[in-house]
C-alpha positions as CSV (number, residue, x, y, z in Angstrom):
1,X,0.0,0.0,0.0
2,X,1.4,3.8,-1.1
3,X,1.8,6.1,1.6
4,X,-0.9,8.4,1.7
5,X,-0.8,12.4,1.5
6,X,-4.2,12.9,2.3
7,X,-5.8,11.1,5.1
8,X,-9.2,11.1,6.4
9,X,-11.0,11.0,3.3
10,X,-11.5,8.2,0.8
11,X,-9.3,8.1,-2.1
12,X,-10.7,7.6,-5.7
13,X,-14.0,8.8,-4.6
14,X,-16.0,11.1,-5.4
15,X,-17.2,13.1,-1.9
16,X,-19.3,16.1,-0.3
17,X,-16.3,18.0,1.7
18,X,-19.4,19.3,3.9
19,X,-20.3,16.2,4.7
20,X,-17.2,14.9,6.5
21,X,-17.6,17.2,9.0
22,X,-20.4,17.6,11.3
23,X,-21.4,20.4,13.7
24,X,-22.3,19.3,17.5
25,X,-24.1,21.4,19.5
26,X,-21.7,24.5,21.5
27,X,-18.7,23.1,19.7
28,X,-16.3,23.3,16.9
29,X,-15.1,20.3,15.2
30,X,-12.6,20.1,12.7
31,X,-11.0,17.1,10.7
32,X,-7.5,17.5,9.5
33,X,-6.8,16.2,5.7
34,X,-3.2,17.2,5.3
35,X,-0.8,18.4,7.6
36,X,3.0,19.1,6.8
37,X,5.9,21.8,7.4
38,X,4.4,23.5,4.0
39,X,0.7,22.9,4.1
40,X,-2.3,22.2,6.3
41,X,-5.6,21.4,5.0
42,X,-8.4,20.9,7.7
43,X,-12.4,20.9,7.5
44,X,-13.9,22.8,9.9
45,X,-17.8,22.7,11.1
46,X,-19.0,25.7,13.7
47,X,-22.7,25.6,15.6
48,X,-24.2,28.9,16.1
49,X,-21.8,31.3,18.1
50,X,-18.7,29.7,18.4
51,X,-15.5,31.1,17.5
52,X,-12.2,30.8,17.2
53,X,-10.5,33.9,18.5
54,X,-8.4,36.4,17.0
55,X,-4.6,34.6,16.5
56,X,-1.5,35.2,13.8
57,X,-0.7,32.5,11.6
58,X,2.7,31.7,9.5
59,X,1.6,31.1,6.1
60,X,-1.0,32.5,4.0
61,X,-4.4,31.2,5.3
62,X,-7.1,30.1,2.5
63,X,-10.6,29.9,4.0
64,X,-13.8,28.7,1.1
65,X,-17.4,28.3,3.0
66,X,-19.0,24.9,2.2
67,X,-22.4,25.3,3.6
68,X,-24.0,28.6,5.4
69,X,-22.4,31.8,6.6
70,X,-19.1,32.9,8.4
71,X,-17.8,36.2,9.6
72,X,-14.1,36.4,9.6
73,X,-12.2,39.5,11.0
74,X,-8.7,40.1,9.1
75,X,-6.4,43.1,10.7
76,X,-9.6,44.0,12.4
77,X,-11.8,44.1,8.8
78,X,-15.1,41.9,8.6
79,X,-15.9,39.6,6.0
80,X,-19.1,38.0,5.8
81,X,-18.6,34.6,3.6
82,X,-21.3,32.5,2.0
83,X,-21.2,29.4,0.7
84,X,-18.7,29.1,-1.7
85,X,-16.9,32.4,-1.7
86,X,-13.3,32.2,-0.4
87,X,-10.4,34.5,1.9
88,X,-7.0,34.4,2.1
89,X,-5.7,36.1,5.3
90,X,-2.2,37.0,5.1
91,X,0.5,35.4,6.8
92,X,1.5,37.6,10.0
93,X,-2.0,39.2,10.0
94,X,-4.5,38.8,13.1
95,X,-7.6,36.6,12.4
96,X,-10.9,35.2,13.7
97,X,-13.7,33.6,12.6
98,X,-17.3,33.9,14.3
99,X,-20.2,31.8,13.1
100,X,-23.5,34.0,13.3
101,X,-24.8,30.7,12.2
102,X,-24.1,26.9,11.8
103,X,-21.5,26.7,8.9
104,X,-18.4,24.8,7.5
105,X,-15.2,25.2,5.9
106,X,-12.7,24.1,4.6
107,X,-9.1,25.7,5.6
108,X,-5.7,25.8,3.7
109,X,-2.8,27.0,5.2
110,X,0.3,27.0,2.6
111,X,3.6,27.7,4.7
């Protein structure tokens, strides 16, 4: 068997990204598909009003909505994100994301 790059997600098949990740009630849950000293691809789903707080990163963040709406503060700017539409916050720059309602997303992080 070949090593695999991408974990947590079946290979050769065709899948929903939103559905690999599932919101529980008060939390944030996140799945991690890739994760290396140059990239880091994770799913994330948020219930209504949880955040993660405002927080630097190293590498140029990519953020693209799957399902429902996200607010995401960059360098103290709001975005409001709907399904589909996509971010990148800058390496260096503070960032935080607030869901105002249940959503998911998928996060790519290129170091």
């Amino acid at each position: 068997m070949s090593e695999k790059f991408i974990k947590n997600i079946k290979h050769e098949e065709i899948v929903m990204l939103s559905d690999l990740v599932q919101a529980n009630e008060g939390q944030i849950v996140s799945k991690t598909l890739a994760q290396n000293e140059a990239l880091s691809i994770t799913l994330f789903a948020f219930d209504k009003g949880e955040e993660i707080s405002t927080h630097e990163s190293n590498g140029d963040a990519m953020v693209t909505v799957l399902e429902g709406t996200g607010k995401f503060t960059v360098d103290g700017k709001e975005y409001l994100l709907n399904e589909g539409e996509t971010l990148i916050m800058p390496a260096k720059k503070p960032h935080a994301v607030y869901a105002e309602e249940r959503f998911k997303m998928i996060l790519v992080v290129v170091f």
